[in-house]
C-alpha positions in Angstrom: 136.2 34.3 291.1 136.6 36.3 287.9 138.9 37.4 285.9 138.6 40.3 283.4 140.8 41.3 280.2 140.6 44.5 279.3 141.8 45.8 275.8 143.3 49.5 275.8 145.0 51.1 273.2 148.3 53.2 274.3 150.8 54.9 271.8 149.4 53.0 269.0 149.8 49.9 270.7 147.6 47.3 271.9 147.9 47.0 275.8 146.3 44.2 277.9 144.9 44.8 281.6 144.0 42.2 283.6 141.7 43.1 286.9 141.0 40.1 289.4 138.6 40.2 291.7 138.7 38.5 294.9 136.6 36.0 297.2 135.7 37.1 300.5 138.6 35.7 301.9 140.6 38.4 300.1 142.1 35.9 298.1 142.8 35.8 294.0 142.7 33.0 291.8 144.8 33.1 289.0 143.7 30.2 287.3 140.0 31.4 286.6 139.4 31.2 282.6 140.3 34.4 281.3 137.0 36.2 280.0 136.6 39.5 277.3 135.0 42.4 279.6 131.7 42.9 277.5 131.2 46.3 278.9 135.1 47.2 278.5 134.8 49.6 275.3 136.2 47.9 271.9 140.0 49.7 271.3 139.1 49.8 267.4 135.8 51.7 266.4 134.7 52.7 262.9 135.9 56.6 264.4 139.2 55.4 265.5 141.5 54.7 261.9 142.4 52.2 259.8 142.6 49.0 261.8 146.3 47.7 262.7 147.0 44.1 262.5 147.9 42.4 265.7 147.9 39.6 267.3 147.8 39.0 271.2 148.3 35.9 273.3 146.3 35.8 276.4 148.4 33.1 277.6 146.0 30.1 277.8 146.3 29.8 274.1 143.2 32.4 272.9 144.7 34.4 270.4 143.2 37.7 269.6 143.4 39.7 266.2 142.5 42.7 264.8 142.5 42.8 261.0 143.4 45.6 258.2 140.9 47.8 257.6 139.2 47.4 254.1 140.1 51.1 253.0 144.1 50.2 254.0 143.8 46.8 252.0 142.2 48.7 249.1 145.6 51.2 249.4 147.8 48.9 249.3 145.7 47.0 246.0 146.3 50.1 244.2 149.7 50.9 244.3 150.5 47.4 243.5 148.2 47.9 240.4 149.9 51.2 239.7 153.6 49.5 240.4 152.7 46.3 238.0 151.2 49.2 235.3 154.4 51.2 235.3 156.8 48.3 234.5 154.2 46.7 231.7 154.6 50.8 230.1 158.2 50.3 231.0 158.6 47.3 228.9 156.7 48.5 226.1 159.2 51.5 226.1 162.3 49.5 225.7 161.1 47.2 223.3 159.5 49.0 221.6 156.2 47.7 221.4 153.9 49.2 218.8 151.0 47.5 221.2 149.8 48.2 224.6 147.1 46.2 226.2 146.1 47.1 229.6 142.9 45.5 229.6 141.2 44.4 232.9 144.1 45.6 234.9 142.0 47.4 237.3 143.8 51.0 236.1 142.0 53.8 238.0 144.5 56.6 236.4 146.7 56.2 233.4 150.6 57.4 234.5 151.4 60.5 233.1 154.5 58.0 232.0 152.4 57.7 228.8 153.9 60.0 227.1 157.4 58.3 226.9 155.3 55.6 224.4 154.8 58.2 221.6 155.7 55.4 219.4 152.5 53.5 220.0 149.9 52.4 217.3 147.3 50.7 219.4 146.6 50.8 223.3 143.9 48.9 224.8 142.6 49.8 228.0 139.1 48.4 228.0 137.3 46.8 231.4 139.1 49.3 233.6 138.2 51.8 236.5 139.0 54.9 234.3 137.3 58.1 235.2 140.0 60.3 232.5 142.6 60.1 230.2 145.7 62.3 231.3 146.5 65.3 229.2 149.6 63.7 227.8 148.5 61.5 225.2 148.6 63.9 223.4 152.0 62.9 222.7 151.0 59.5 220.9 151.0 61.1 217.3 151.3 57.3 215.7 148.3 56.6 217.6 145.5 54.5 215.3 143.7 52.6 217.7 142.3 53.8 221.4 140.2 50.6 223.0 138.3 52.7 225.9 135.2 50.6 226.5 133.9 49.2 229.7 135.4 52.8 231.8 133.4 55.3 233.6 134.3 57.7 231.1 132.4 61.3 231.0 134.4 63.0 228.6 137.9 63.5 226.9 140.8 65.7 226.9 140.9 68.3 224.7 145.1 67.5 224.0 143.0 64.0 222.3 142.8 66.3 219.0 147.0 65.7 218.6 145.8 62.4 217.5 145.9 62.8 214.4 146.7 59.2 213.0 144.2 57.7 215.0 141.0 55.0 213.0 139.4 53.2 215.4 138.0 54.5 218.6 136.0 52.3 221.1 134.3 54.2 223.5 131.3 51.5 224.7 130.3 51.0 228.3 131.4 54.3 229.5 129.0 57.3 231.2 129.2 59.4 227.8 125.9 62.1 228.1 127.4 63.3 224.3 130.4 62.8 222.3 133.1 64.7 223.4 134.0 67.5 221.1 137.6 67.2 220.6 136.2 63.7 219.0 134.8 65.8 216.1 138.1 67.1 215.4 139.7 63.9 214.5 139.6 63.5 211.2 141.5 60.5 210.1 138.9 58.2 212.7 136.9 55.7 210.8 135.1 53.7 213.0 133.9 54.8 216.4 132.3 53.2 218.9 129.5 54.5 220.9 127.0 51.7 221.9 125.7 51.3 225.8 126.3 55.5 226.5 123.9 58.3 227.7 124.6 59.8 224.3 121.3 60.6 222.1 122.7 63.6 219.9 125.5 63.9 217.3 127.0 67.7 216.8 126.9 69.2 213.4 130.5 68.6 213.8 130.4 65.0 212.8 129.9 65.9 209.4 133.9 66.9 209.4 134.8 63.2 209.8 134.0 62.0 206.2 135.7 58.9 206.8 133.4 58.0 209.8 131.2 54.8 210.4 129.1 55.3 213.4 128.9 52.0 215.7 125.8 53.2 217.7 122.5 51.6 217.7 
């Protein structure tokens, strides 16, 4: 006697099947140990979506369960992230913090909400996932310290040149090829930060930051 439990999937659900076979005696036996059909097709393949999370209960106590899939978990990881960023900004906002430090936070994408914290003097966003800074920084005019290192960083936005206030740039660890041009154009900056790029050349345009110590070598 066998008996055969087949997994199917129907309207997003998962549906169980069970097929007995019978003796020659046309008989079933219901109490044969449930077994998983190896040639039944699996209900979840890599083609099929994002796994769902479900558990089933065969009824003799095997339990079987699918889990999330690694791309669903990863979703849900980043909104969290994004959620817990937004209310550290928020903070910051309504107390006025002259300091932001989002350091190690995981950030793949600063919130345009940045520009609400125009008050800032220093943000630190070092040992994130950061590809690009959003256009609206611009709007941090008391801005004197940008920590960018450890980023995958190619370039900056040209709006970075409203920075007008800003010393000390950090820009280690990132995938610089050269310095960004809208860097030459800040002229208070004093120290910057280069080490552990792609970068090999400096534009004539470093000469326009007279106030500049290289951090490169």
């Amino acid at each position: 006697y066998n008996t055969e439990i087949l997994l199917a999937t129907c309207s997003g659900r998962l549906v169980l099947k069970q097929a007995m076979t019978t003796n020659a005696g046309g008989s079933s036996d219901p109490s044969s140990s449930p077994r998983l059909d190896s040639r039944a097709p699996m209900p979840f393949s890599s083609r099929s979506g994002p796994k769902r999370s479900v558990t089933v209960n065969i009824g003799d106590g095997t339990k079987i369960k699918t889990l999330h899939s690694k791309k669903k978990t990863e979703q849900k990881e980043q909104k969290s992230v994004a959620k817990d960023v937004k209310k550290v900004m928020a903070k910051c906002k309504d107390e006025h913090d002259l300091r932001l430090d989002l350091s190690r936070s995981e950030v793949t994408e600063l919130p345009r909400y940045i520009k609400e914290l125009s008050h800032l003097e220093e943000m630190y966003l070092y040992g994130n996932r950061l590809t690009s800074l959003p256009a609206e920084i611009s709007n941090l005019l008391d801005l004197k310290k940008l920590a960018l290192s450890e980023n995958m960083l190619s370039s900056l936005p040209d709006e970075a040149e409203s920075l007008v206030r800003l010393k000390v740039l950090d820009l280690r660890h990132n995938r610089l090829k050269e310095v960004p041009s809208v860097v030459y154009k800040l002229r208070s900056l004093q120290t910057l930060f280069l080490r552990f790029n792609r970068v090999t050349l400096l534009d004539a345009g470093i000469q326009n930051l007279t106030q500049l110590a290289i951090e490169y070598a």
